[in-house]
C-alpha positions as CSV (number, residue, x, y, z in Angstrom):
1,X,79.6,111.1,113.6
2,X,82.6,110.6,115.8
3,X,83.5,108.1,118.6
4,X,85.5,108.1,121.4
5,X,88.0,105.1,122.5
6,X,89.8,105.2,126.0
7,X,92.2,102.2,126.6
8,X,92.7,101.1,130.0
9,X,93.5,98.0,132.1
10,X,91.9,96.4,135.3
11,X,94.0,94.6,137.6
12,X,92.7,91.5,139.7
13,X,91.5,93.9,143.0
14,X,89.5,95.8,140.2
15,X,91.9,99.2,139.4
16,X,91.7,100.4,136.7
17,X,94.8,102.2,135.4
18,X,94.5,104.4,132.2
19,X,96.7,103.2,129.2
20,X,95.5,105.5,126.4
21,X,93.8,108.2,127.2
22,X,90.4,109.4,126.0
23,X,90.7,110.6,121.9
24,X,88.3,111.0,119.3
25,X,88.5,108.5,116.2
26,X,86.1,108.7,113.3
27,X,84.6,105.2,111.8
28,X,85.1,104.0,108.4
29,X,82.6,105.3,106.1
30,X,82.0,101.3,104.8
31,X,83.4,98.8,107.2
32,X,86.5,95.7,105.6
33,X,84.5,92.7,105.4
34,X,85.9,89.7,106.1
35,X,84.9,86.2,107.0
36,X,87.9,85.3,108.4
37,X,89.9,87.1,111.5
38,X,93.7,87.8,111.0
39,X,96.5,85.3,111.3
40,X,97.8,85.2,115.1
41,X,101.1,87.2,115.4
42,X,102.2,85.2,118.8
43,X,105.5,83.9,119.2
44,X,103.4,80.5,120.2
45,X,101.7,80.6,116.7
46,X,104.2,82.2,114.6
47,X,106.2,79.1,114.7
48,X,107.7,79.5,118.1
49,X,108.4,76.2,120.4
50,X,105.2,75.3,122.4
């Protein structure tokens, strides 16, 4: 079975401008599991100045 994925953003009035277009992508046959989600990359978090 495959899935489609479109990326796009919406600005504050509501347009929506395409960022990725539409592709196919096919799922994992057995999904990571995880408890925990990943470590924040973000210059904030990373050990940046707050």
């Amino acid at each position: 079975m495959t899935m489609t994925i479109k990326v796009y953003e919406v600005d504050r009035e509501g347009r929506a401008q395409v960022l990725r277009p539409e592709v196919e992508v096919i799922p994992l046959e057995e999904p990571e599991y995880s408890h925990e989600f990943p470590a924040c990359k973000c210059h904030r978090c990373a050990g940046g100045a707050l």
